[in-house]
PDB file with SEQRES, HELIX, SHEET and CRYST1 records, atoms N, CA, C and O in Angstrom:
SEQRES   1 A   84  UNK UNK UNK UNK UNK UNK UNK UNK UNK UNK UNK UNK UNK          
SEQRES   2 A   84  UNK UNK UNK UNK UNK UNK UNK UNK UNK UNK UNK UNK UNK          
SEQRES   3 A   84  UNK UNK UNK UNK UNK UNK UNK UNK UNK UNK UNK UNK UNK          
SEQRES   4 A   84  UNK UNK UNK UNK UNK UNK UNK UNK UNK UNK UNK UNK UNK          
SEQRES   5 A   84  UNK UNK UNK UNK UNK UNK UNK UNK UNK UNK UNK UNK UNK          
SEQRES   6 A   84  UNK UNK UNK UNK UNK UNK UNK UNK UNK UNK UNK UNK UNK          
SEQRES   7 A   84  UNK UNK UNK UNK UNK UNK                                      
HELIX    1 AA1 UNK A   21  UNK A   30  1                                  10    
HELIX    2 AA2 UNK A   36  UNK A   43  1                                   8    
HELIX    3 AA3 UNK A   47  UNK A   55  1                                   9    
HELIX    4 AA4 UNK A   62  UNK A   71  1                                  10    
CRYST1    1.000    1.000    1.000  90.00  90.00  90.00 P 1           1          
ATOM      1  N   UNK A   1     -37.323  19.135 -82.709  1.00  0.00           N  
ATOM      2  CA  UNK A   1     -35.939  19.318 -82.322  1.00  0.00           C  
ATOM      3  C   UNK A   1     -35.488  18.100 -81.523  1.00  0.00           C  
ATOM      4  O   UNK A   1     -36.253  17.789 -80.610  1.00  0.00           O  
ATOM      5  N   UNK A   2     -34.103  17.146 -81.729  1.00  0.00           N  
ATOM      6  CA  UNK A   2     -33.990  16.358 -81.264  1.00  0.00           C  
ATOM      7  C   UNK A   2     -33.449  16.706 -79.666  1.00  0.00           C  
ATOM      8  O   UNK A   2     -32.845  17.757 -79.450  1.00  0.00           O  
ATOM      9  N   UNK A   3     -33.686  15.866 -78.736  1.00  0.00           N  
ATOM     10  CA  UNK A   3     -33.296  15.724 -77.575  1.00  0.00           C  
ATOM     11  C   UNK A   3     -31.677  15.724 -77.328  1.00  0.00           C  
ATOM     12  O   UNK A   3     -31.091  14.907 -78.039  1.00  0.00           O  
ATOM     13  N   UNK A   4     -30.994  16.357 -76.604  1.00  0.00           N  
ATOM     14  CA  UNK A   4     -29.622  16.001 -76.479  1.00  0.00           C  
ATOM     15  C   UNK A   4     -29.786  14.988 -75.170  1.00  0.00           C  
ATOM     16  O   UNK A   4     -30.245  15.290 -74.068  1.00  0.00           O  
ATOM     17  N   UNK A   5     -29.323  13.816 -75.568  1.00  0.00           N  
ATOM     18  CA  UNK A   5     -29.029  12.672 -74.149  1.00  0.00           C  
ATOM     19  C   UNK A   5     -27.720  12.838 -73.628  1.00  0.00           C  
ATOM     20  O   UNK A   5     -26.660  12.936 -74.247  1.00  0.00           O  
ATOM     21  N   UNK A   6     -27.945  12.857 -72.358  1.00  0.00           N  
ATOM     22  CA  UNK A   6     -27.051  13.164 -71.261  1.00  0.00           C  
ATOM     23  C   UNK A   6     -26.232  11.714 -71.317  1.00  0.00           C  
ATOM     24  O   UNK A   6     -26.816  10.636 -71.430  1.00  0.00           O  
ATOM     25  N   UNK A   7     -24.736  11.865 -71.215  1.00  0.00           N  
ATOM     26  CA  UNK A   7     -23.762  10.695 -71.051  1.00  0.00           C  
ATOM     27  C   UNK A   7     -24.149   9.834 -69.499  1.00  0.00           C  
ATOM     28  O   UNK A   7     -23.754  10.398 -68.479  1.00  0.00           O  
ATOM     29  N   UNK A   8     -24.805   8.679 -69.363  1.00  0.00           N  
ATOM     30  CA  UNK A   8     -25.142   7.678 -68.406  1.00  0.00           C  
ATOM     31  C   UNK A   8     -23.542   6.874 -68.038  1.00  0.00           C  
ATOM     32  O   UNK A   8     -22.593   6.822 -68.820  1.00  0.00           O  
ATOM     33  N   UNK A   9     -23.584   6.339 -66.741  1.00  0.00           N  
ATOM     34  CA  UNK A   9     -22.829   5.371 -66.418  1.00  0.00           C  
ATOM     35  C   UNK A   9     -23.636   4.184 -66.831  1.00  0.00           C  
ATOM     36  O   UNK A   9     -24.831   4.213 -67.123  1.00  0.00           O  
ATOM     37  N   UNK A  10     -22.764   3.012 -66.824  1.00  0.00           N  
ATOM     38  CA  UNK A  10     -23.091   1.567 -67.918  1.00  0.00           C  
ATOM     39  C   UNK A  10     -23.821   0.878 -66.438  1.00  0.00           C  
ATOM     40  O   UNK A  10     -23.477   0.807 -65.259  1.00  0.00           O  
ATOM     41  N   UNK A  11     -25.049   0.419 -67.275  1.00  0.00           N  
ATOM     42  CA  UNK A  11     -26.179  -0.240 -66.401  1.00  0.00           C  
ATOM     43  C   UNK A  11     -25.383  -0.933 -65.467  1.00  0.00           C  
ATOM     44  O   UNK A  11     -24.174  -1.085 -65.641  1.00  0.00           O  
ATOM     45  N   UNK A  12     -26.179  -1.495 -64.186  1.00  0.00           N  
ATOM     46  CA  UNK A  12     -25.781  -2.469 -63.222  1.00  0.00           C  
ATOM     47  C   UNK A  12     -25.982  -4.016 -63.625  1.00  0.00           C  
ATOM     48  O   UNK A  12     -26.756  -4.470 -64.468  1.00  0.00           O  
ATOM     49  N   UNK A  13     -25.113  -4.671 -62.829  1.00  0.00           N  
ATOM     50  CA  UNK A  13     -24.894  -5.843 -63.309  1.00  0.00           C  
ATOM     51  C   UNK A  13     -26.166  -6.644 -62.416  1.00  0.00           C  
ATOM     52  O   UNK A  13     -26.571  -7.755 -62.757  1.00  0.00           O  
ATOM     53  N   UNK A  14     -26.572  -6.090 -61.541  1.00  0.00           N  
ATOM     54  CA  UNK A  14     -27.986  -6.797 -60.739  1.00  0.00           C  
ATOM     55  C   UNK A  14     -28.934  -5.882 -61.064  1.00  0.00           C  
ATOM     56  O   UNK A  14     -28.568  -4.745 -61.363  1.00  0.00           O  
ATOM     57  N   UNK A  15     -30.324  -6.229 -61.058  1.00  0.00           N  
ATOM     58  CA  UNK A  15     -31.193  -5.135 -61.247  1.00  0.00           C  
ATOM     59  C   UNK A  15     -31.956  -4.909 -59.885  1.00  0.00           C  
ATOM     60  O   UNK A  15     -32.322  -5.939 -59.319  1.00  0.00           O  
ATOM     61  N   UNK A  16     -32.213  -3.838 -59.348  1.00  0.00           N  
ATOM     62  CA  UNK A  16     -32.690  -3.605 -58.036  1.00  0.00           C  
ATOM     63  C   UNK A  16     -34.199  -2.820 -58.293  1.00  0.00           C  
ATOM     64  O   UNK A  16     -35.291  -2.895 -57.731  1.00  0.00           O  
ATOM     65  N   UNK A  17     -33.757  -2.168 -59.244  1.00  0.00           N  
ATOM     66  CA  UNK A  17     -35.507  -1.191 -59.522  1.00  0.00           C  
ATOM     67  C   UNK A  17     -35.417  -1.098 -60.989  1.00  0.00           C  
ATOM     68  O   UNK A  17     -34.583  -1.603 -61.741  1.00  0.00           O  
ATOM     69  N   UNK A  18     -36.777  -0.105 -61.337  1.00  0.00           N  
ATOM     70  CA  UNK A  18     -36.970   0.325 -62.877  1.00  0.00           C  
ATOM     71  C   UNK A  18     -36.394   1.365 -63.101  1.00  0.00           C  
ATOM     72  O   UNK A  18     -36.981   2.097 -63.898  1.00  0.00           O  
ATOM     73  N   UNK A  19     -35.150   1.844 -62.575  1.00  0.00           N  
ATOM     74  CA  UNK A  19     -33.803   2.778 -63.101  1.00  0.00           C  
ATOM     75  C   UNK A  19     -32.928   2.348 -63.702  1.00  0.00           C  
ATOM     76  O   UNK A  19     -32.388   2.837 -64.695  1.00  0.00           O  
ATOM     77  N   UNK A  20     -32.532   0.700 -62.779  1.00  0.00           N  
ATOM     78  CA  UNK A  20     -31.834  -0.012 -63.317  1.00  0.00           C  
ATOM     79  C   UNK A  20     -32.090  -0.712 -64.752  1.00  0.00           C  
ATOM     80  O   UNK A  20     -31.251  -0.633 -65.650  1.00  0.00           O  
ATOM     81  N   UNK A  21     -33.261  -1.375 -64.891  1.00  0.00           N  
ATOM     82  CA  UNK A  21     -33.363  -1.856 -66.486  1.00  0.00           C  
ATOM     83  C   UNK A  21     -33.796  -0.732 -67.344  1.00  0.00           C  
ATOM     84  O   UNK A  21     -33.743  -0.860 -68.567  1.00  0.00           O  
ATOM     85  N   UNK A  22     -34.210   0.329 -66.811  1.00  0.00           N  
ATOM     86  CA  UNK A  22     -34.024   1.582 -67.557  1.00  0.00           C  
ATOM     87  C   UNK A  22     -33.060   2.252 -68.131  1.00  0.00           C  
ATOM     88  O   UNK A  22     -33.162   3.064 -69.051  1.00  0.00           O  
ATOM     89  N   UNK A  23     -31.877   1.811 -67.431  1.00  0.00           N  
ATOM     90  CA  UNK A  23     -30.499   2.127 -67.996  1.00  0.00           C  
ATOM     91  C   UNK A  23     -29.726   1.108 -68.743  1.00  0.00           C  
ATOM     92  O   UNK A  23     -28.781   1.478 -69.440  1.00  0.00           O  
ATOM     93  N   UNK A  24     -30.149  -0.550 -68.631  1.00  0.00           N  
ATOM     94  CA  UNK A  24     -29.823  -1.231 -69.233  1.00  0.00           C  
ATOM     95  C   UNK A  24     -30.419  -1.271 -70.915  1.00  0.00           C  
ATOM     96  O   UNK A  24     -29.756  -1.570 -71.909  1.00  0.00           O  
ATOM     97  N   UNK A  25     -32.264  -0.762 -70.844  1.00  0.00           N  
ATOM     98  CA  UNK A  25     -32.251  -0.330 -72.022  1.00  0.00           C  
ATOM     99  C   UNK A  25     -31.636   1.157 -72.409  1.00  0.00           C  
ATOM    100  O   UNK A  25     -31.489   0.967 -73.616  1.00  0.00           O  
ATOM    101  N   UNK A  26     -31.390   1.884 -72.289  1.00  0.00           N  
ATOM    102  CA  UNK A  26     -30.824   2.902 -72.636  1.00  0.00           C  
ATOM    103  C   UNK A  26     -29.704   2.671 -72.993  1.00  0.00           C  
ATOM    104  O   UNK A  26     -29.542   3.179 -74.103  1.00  0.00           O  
ATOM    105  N   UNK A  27     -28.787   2.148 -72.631  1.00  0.00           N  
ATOM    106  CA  UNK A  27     -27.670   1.303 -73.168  1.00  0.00           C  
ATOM    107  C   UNK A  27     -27.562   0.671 -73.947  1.00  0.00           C  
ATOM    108  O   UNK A  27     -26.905   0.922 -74.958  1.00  0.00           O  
ATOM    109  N   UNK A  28     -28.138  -0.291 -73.737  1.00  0.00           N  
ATOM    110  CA  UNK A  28     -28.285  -0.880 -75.613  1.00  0.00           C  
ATOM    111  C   UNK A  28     -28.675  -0.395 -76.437  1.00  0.00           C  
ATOM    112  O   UNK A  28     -28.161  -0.524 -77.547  1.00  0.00           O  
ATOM    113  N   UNK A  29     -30.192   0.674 -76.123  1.00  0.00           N  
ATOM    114  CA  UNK A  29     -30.636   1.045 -77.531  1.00  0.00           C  
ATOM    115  C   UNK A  29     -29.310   2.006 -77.880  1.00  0.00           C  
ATOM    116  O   UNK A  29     -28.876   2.004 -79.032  1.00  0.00           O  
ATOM    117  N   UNK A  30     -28.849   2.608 -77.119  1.00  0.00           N  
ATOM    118  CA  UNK A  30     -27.273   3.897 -77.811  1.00  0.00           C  
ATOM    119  C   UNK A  30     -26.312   2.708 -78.569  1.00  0.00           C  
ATOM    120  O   UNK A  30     -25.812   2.886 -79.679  1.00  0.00           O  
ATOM    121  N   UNK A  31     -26.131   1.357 -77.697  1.00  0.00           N  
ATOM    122  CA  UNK A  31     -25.166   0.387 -78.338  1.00  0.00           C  
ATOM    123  C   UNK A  31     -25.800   0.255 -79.830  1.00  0.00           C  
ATOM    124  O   UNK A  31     -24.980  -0.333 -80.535  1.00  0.00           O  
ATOM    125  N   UNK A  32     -27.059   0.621 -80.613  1.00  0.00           N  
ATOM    126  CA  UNK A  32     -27.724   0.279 -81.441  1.00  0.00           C  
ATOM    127  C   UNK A  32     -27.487   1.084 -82.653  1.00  0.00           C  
ATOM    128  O   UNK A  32     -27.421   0.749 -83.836  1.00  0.00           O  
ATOM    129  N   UNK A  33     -27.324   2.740 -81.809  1.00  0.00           N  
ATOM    130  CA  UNK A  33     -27.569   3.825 -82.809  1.00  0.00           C  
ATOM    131  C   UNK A  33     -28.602   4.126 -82.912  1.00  0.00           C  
ATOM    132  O   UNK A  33     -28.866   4.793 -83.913  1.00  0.00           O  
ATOM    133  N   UNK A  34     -29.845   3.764 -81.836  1.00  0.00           N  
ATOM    134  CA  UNK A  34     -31.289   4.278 -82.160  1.00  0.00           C  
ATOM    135  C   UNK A  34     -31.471   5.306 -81.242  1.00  0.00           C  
ATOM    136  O   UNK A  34     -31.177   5.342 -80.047  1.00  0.00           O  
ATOM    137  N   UNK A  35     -32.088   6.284 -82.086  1.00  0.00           N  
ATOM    138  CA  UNK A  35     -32.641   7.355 -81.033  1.00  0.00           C  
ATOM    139  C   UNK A  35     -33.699   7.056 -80.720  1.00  0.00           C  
ATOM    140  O   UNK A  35     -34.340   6.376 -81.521  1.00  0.00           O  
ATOM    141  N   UNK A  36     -34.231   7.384 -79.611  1.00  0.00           N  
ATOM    142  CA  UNK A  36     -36.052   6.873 -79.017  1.00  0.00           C  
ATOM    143  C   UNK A  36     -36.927   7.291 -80.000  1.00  0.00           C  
ATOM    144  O   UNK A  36     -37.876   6.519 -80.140  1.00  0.00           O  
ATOM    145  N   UNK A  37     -36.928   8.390 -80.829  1.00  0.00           N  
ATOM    146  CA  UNK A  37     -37.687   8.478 -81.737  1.00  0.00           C  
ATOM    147  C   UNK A  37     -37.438   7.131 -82.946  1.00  0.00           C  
ATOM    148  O   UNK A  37     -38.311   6.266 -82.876  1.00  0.00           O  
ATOM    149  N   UNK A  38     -36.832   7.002 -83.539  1.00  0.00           N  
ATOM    150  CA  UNK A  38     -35.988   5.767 -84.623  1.00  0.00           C  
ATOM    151  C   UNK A  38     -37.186   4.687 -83.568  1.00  0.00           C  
ATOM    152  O   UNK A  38     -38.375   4.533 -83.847  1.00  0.00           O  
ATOM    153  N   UNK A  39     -36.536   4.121 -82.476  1.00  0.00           N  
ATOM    154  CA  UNK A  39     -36.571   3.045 -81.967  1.00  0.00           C  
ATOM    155  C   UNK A  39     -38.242   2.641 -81.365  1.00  0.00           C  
ATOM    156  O   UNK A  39     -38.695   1.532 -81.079  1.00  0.00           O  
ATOM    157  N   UNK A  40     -39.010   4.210 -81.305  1.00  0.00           N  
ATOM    158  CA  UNK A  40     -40.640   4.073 -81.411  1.00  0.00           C  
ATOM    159  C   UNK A  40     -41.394   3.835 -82.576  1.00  0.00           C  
ATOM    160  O   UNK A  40     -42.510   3.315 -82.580  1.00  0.00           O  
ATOM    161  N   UNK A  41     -40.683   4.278 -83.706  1.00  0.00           N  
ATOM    162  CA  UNK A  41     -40.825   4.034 -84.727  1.00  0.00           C  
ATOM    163  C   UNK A  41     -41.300   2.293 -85.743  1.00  0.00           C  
ATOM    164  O   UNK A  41     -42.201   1.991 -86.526  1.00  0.00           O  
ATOM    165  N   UNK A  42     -39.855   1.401 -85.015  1.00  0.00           N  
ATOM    166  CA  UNK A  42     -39.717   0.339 -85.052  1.00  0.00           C  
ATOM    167  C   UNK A  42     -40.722  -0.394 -84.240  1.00  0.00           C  
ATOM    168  O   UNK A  42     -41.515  -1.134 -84.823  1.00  0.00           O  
ATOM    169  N   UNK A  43     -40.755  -0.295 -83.281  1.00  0.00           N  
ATOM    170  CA  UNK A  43     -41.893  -1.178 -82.221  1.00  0.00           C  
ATOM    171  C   UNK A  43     -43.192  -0.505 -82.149  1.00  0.00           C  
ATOM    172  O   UNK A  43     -44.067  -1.159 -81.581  1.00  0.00           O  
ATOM    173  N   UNK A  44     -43.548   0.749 -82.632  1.00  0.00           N  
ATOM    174  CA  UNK A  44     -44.637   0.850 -82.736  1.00  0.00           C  
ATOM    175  C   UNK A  44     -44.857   1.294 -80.868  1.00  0.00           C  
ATOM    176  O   UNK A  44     -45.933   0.921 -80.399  1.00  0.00           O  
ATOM    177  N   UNK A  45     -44.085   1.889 -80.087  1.00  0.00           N  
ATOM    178  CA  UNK A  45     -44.099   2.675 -78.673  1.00  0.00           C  
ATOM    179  C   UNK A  45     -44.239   4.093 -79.063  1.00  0.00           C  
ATOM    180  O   UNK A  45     -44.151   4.415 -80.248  1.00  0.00           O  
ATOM    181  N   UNK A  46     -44.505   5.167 -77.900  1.00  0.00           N  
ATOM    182  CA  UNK A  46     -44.167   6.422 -78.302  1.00  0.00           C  
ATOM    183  C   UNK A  46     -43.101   6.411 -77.603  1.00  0.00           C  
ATOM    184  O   UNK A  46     -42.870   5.870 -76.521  1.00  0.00           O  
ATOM    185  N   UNK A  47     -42.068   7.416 -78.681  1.00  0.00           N  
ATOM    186  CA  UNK A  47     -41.039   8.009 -77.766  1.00  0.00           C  
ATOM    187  C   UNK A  47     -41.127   8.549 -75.969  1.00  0.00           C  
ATOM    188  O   UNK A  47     -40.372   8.384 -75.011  1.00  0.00           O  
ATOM    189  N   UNK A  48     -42.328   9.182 -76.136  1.00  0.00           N  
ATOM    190  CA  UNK A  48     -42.070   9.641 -74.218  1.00  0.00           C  
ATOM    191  C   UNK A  48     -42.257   8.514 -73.840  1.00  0.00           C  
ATOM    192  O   UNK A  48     -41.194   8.364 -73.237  1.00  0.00           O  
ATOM    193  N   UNK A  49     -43.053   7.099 -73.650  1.00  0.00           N  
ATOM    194  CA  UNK A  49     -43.292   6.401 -73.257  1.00  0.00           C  
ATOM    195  C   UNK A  49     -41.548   5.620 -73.170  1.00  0.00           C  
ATOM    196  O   UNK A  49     -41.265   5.138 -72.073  1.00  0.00           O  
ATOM    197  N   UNK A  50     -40.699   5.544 -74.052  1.00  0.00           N  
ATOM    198  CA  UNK A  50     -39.406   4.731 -74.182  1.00  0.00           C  
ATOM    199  C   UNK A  50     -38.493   5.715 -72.994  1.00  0.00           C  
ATOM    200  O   UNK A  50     -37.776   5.200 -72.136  1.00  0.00           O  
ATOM    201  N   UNK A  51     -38.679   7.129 -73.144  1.00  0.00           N  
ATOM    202  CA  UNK A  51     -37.986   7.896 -72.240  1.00  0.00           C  
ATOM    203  C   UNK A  51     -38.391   7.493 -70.929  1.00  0.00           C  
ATOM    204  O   UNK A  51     -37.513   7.115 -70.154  1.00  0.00           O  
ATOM    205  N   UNK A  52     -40.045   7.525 -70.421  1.00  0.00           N  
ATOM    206  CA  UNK A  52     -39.973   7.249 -69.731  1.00  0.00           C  
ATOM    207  C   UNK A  52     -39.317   5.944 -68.774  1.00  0.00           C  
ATOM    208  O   UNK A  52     -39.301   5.778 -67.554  1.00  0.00           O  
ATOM    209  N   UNK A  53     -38.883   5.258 -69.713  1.00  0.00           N  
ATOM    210  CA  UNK A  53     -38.802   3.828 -69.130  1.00  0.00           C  
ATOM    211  C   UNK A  53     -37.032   3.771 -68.754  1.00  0.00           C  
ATOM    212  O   UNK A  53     -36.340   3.297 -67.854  1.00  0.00           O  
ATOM    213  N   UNK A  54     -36.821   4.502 -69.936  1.00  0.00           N  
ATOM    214  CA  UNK A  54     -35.564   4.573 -69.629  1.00  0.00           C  
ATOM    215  C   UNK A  54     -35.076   5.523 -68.121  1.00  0.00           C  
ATOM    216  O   UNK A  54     -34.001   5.388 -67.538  1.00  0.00           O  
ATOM    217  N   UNK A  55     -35.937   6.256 -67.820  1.00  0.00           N  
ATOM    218  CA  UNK A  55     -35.752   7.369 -66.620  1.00  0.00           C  
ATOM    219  C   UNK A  55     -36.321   6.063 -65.171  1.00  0.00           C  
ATOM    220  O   UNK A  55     -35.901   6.039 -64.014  1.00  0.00           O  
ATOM    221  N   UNK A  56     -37.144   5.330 -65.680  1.00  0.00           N  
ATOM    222  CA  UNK A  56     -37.321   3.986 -64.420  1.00  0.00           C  
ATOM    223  C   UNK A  56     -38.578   4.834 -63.715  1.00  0.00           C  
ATOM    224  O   UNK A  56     -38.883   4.756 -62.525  1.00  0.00           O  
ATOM    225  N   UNK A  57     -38.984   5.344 -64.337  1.00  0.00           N  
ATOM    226  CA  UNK A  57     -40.741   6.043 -64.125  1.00  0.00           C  
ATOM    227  C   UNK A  57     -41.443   4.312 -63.980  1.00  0.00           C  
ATOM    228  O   UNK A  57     -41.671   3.294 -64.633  1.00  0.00           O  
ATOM    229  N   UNK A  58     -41.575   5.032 -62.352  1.00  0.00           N  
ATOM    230  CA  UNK A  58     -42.410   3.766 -61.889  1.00  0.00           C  
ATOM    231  C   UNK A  58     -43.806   3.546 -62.135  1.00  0.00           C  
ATOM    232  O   UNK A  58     -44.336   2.668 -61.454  1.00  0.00           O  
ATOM    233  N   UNK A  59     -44.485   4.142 -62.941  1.00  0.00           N  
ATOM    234  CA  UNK A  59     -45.902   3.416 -63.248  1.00  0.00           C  
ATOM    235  C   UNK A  59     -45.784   3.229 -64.604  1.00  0.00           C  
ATOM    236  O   UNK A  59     -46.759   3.528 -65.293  1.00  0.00           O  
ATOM    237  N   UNK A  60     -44.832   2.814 -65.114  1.00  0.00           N  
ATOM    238  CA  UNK A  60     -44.671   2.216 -66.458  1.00  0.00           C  
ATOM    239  C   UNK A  60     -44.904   0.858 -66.481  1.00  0.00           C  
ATOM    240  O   UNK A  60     -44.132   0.126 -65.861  1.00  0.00           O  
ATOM    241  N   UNK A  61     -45.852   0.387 -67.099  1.00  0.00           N  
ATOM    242  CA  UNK A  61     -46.055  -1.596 -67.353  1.00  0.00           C  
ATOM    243  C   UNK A  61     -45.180  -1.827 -67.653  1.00  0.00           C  
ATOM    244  O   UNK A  61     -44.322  -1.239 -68.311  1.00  0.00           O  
ATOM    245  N   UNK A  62     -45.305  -3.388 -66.902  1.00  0.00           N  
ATOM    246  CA  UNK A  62     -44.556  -4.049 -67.088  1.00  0.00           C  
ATOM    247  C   UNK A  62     -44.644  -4.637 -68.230  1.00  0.00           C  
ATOM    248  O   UNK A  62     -43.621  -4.390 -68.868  1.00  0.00           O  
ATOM    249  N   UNK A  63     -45.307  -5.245 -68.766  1.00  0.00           N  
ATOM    250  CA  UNK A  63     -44.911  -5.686 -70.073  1.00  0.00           C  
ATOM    251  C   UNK A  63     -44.905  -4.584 -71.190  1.00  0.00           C  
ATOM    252  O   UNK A  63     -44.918  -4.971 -72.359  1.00  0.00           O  
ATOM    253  N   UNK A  64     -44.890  -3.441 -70.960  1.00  0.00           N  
ATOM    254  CA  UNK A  64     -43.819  -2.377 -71.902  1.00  0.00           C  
ATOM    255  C   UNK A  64     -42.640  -2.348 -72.335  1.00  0.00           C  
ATOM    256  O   UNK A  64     -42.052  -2.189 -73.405  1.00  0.00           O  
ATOM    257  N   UNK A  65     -42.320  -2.624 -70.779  1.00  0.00           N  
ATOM    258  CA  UNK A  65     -40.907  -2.772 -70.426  1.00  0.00           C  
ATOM    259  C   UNK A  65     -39.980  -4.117 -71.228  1.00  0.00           C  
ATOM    260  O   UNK A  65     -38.889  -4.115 -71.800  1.00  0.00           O  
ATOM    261  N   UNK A  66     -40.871  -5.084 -70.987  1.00  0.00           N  
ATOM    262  CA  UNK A  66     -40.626  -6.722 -71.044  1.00  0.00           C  
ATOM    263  C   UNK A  66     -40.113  -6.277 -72.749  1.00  0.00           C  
ATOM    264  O   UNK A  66     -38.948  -6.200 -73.139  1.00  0.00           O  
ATOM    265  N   UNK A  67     -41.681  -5.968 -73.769  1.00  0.00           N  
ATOM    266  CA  UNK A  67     -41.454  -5.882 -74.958  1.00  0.00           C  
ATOM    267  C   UNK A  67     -40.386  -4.852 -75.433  1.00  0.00           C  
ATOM    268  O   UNK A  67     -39.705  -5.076 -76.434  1.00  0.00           O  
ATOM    269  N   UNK A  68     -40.269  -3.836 -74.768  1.00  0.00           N  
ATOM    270  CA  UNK A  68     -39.201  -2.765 -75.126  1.00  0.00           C  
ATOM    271  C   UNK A  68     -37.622  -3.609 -75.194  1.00  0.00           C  
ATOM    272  O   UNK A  68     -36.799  -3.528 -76.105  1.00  0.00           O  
ATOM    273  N   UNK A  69     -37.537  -4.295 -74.122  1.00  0.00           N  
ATOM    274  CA  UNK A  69     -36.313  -4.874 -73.526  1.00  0.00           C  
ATOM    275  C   UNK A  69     -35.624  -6.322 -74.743  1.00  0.00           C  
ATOM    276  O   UNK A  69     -34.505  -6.546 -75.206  1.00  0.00           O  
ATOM    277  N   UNK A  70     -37.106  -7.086 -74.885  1.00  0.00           N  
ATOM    278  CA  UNK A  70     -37.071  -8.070 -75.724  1.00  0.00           C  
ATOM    279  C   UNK A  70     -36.508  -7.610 -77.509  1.00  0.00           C  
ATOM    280  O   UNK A  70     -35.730  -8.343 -78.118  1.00  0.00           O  
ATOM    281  N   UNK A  71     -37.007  -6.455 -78.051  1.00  0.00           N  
ATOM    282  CA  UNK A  71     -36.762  -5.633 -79.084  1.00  0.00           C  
ATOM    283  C   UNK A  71     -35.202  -5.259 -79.039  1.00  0.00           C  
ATOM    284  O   UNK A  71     -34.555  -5.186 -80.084  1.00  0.00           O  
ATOM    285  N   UNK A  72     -34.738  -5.071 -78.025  1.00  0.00           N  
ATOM    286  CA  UNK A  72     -33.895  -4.785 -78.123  1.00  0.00           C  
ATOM    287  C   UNK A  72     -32.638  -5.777 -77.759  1.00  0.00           C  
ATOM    288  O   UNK A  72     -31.452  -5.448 -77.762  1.00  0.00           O  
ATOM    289  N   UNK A  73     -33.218  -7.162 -77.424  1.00  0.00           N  
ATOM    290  CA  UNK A  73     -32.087  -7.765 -77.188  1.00  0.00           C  
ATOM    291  C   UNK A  73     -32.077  -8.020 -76.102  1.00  0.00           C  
ATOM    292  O   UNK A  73     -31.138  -8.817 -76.094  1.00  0.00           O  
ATOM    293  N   UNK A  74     -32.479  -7.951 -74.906  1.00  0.00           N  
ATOM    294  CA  UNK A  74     -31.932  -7.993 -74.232  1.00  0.00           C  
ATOM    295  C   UNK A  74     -32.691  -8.826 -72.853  1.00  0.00           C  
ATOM    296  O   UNK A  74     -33.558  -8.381 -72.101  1.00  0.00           O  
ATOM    297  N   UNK A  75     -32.005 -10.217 -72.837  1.00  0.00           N  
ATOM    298  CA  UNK A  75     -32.213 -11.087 -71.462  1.00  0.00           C  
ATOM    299  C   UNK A  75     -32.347 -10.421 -70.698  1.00  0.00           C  
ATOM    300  O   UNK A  75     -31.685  -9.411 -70.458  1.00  0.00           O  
ATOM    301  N   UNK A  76     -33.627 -11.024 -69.905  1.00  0.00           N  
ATOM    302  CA  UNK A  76     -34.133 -10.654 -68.557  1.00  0.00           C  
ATOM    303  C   UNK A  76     -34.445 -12.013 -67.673  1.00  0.00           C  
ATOM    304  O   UNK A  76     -35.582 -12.484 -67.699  1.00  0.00           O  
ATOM    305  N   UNK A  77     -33.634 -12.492 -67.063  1.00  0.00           N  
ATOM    306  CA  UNK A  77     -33.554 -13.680 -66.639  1.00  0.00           C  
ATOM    307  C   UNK A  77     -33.739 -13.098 -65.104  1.00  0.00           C  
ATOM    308  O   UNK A  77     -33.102 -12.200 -64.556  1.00  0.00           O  
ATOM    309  N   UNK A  78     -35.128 -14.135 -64.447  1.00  0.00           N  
ATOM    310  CA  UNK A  78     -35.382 -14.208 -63.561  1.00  0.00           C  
ATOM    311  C   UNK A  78     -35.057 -15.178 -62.577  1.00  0.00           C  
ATOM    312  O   UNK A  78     -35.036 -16.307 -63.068  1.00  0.00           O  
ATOM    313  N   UNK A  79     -34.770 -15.140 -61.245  1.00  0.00           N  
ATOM    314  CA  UNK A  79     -34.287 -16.394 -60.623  1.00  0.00           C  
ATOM    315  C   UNK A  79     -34.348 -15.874 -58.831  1.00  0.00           C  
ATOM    316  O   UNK A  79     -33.969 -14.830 -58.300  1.00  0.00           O  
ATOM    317  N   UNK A  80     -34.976 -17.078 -58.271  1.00  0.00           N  
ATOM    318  CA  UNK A  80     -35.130 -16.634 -56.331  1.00  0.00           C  
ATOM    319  C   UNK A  80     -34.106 -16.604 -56.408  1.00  0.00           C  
ATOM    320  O   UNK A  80     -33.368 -17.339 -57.065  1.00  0.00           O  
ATOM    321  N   UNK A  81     -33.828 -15.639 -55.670  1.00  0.00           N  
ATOM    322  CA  UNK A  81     -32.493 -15.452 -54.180  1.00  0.00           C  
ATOM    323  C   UNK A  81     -33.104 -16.013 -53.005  1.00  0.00           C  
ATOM    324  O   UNK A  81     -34.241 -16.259 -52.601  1.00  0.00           O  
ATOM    325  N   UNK A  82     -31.558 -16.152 -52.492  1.00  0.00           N  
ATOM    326  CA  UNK A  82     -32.088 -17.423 -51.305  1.00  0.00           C  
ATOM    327  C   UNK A  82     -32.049 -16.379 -50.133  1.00  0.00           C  
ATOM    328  O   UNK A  82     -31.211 -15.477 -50.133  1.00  0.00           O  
ATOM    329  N   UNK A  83     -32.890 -16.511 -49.229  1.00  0.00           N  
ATOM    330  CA  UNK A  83     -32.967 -15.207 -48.033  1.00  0.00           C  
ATOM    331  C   UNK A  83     -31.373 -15.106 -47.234  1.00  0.00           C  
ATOM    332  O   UNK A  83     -30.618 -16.056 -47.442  1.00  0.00           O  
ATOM    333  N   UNK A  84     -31.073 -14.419 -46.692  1.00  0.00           N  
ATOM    334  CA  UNK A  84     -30.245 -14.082 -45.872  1.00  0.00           C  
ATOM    335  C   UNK A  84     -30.573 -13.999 -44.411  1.00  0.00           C  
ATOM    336  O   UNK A  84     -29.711 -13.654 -43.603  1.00  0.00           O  
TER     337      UNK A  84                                                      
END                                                                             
């Protein structure tokens, strides 16, 4: 039985935690038309594993994340901030 996904507000424009690029993928993959099942399919992830990431479940790898994110498009550009 498919999952009904709950309507999200549109990711943040800074990323602060793994909620935030959790929602940035969740966003794109919907911008896609893929359901997490479809989109585990393609990359070869399991679906709970994509949910989880998308929910910003903090003991999810990082390079899960990296490859999930990359699949889907989507820059992850790193850069210091200067202290305050």
């Amino acid at each position: 039985m498919p999952q009904r996904e709950r309507s999200e507000a549109p990711a943040p424009q800074r990323v602060r935690d793994a909620s935030d690029v959790g929602g940035m993928i969740r966003l794109r993959r919907r911008e896609l038309g893929y359901t997490q099942e479809r989109l585990s399919s393609l990359i070869g992830m399991s679906p709970r594993l994509i949910g989880e990431i998308e929910r910003g479940k903090k003991t999810t790898g990082i390079q899960k994340v990296i490859d999930l994110a990359t699949a889907l498009g989507i820059d992850l550009n790193l850069s210091i901030r200067e202290k305050r």
